[in-house]
C-alpha positions in Angstrom: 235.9 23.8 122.7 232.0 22.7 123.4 230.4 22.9 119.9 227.6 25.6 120.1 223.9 24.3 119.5 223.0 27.0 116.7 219.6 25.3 115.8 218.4 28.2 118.2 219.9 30.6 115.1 218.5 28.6 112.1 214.7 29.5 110.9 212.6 28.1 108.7 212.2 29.2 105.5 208.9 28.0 104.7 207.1 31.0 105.1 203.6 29.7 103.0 200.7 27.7 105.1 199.8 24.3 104.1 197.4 24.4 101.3 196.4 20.6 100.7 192.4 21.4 100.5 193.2 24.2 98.4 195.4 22.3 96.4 192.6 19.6 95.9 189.8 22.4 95.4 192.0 23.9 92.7 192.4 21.0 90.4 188.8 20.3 90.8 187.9 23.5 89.6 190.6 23.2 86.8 189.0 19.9 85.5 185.4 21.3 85.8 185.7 24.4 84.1 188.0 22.6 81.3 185.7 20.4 80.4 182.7 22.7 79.8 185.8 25.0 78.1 185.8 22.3 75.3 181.6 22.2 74.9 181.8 26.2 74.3 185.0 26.2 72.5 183.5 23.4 69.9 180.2 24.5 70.0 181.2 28.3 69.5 182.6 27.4 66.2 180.0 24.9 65.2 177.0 27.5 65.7 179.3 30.3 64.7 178.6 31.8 67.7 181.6 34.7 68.7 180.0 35.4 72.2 180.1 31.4 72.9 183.7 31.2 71.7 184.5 34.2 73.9 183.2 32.6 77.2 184.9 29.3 76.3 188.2 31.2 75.9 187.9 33.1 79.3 186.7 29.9 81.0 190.6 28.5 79.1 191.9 31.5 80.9 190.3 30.7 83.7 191.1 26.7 84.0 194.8 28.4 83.2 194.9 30.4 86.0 193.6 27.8 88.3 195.5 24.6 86.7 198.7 27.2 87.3 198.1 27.7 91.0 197.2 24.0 91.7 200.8 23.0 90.4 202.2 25.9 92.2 200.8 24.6 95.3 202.1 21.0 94.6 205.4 22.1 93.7 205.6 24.5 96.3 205.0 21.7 98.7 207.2 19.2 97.2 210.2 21.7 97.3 209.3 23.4 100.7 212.3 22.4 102.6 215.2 21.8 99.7 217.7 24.2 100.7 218.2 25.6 97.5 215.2 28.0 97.7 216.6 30.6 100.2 213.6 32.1 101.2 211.3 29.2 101.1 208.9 28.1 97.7 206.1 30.4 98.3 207.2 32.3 94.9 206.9 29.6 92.6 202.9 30.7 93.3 203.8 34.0 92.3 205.7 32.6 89.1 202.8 31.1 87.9 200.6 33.7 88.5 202.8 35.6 86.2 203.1 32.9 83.5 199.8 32.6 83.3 199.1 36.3 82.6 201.4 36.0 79.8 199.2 33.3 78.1 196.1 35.7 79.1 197.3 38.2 76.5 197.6 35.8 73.8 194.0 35.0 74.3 193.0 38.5 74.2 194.6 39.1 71.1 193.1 36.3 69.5 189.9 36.9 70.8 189.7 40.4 69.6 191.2 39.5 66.5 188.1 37.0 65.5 185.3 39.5 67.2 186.6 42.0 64.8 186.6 39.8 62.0 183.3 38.8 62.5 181.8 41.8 63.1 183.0 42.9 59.0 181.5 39.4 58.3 179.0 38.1 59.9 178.6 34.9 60.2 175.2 32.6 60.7 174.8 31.8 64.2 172.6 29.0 65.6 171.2 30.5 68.3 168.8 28.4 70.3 172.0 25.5 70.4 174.6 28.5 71.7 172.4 29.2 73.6 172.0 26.7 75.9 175.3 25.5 76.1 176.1 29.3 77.2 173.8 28.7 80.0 175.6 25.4 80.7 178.9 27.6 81.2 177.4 30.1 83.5 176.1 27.3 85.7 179.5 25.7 85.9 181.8 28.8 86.6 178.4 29.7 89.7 179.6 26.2 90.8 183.3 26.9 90.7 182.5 30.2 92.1 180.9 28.6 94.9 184.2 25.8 95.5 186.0 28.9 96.1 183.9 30.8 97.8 183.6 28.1 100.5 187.4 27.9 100.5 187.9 31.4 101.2 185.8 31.3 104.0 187.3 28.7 105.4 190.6 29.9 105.6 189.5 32.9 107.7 187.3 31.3 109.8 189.9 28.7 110.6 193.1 31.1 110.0 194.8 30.1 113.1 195.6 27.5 112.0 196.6 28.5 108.7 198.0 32.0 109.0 200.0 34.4 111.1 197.6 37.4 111.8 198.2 40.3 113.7 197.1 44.2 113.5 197.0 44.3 109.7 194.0 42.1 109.2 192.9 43.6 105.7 195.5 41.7 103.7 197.2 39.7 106.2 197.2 36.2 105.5 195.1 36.0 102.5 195.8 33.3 99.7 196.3 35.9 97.0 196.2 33.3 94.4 193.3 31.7 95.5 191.8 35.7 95.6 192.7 36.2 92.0 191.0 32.9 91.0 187.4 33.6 92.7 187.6 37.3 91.1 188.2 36.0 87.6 185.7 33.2 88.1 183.1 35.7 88.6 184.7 37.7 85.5 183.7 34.0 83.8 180.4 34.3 84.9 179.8 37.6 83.9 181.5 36.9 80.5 178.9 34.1 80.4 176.1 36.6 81.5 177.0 38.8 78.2 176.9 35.8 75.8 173.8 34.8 77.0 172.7 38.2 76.7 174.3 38.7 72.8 172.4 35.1 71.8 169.1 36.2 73.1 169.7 39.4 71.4 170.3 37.7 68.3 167.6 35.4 68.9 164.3 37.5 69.7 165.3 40.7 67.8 167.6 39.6 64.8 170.8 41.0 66.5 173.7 39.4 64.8 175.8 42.0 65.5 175.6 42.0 69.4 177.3 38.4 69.5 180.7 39.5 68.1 180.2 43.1 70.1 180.2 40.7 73.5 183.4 38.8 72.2 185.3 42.2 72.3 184.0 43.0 75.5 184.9 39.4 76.7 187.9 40.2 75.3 188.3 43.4 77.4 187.7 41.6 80.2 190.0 39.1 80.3 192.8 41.9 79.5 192.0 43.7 82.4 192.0 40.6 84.5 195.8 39.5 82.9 197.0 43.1 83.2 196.3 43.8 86.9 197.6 39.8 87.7 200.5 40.9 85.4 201.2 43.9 87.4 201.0 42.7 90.6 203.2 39.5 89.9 206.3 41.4 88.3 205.8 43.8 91.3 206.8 40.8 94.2 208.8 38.9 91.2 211.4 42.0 91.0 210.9 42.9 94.5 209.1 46.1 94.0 208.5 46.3 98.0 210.0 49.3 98.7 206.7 51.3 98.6 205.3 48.8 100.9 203.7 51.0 104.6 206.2 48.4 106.1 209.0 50.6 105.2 208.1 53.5 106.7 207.6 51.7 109.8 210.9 50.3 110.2 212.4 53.4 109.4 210.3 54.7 112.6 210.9 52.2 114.7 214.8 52.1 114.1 214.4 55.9 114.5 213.3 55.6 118.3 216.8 54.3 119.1 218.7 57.7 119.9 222.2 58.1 117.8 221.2 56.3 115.3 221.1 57.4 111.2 219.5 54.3 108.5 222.6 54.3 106.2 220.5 51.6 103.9 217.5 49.6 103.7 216.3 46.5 102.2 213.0 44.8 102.1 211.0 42.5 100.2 208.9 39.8 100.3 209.0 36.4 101.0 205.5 35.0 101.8 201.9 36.5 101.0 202.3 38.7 104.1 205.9 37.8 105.3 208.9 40.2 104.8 212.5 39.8 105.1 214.8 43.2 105.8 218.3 43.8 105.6 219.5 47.3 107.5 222.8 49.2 107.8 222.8 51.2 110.5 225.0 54.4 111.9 225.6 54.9 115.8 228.2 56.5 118.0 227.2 54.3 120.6 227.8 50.9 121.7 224.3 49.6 120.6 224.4 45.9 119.4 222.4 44.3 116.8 219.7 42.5 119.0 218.9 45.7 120.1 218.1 47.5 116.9 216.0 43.9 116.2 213.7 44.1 119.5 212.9 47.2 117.9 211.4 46.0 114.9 209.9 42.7 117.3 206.6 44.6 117.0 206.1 44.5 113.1 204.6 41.0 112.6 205.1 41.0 108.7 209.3 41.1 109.4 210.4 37.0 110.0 213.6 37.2 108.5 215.8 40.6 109.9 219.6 41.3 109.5 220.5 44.1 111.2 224.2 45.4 110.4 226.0 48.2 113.0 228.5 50.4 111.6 230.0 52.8 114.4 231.3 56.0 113.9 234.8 57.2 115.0 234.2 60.0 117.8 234.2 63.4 116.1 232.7 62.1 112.9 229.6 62.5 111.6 
């Protein structure tokens, strides 16, 4: 017998884009924003200066976050065709994601812990010196803000060549990692905004009390920040999809196909906008699988379907 050529049948399971620039942009950032994390960091608790300490922290979250996604990316890429990863490496991004949010709340309970502290006990704070160096940090998370910025608008005005797009435009596509990292920049910035707010304070009107007020709210902040990335990680992590607007349109579209029932769905997700769906369905009729699978041909997000065709015994229902 003539061996069958079943390449034809075997996909590939490397469902993410190439992210090299981003990669490269990402540990750029990360070094950046570390370094001016250790001048706040040192010179928060040097000056005694809460709202200085709080930026620094955020911008560790921050250098976190994006240090995380960079080694994501280069382990993603390392890995993207070992066959051990079923559906591909784009989760490892996801895993990181979720990691780091995890370390986020560490921060924010430390944070809030000293803020508190020092708002019983004031400390003296050096404010012309904090002050500068919180300018230093806004300047550098405007400049990181910028990197991704310009990143982000590469990849849609080149996303061709970098995504699959079709009639969902909204979401489709988009480097959600790289998202969350230019949104918590700007959380960096605006962290950085309230310290330099809180030493100014303390500076022209003898507000001591405003600096350690601005490390709670920094605080706050960065909570917020972890808890949605929290969220939405453990939500693809555990494959939460089943809420997903896809869903109700494969039921539909299997619906169109008369005599048949959905005995059982699956679907989850396997890249930032791919799905893969497993489906049981019910039919007295002699409908074959390809069929049932040029039905769902028109939902873009589906690049990995199983379709499974159980038929019924005449007189049974």
């Amino acid at each position: 017998m003539t061996a069958c050529n079943h390449s034809r049948w075997e996909p590939s399971h490397d469902y993410r884009p190439l992210e090299t620039r981003t990669e490269r942009q990402a540990w750029l950032v990360a070094a950046l924003t570390g370094a001016t994390m250790l001048v706040e960091i040192t010179a928060g608790y040097a000056y005694n200066s809460m709202a200085l300490l709080a930026d620094g922290w955020h911008m560790a979250s921050h250098m976190l976050a994006i240090g995380l996604t960079a080694l994501a990316y280069l382990l993603a890429r390392r890995y993207a065709h070992d066959p051990r990863f079923a559906f591909g490496t784009w989760k490892i991004e996801v895993l990181a994601g979720f990691a780091s949010s995890l370390l986020l709340l560490v921060v924010v309970a430390m944070l809030a812990f000293e803020s508190l502290r020092r708002l019983w006990q004031p400390q003296v704070i050096a404010f012309e010196v904090a002050l500068w160096v919180a300018v230093v940090g806004l300047l550098v998370n405007l400049l990181s803000a910028w990197l991704l910025r310009d990143q982000h608008a590469h990849g849609h005005a080149h996303g061709d060549h970098d995504h699959d797009h079709d009639h969902d435009t909204s979401a489709k596509g988009r480097d959600l990692n790289r998202h969350a990292a230019f949104i918590h920049v700007l959380a960096d910035a605006l962290t950085s905004v309230a310290a330099i707010i809180a030493l100014l304070g303390g500076l022209l009107f003898g507000w001591s009390w405003l600096d350690p007020l601005m490390g709670v709210i920094g605080a706050v902040i960065i909570a917020l920040w972890a808890k949605g990335l929290l969220l939405e990680t453990a939500k693809v992590l555990l494959d939460r999809e089943m809420d997903s607007p896809i869903v109700a349109r494969v039921r539909s579209a299997l619906a169109q196909e008369a005599d048949t029932e959905l005995a059982d769905l699956h679907l989850w997700r396997v890249g930032r906008a791919q799905y893969a769906c497993i489906a049981s369905v019910v039919t007295h009729g002699d409908i074959s699988a390809d069929r049932y699978k040029a039905r769902l041909a028109g939902i873009g997000e589906l690049v990995h379907v199983t379709i499974e065709v159980n038929r019924c015994a005449e007189g049974e229902r």
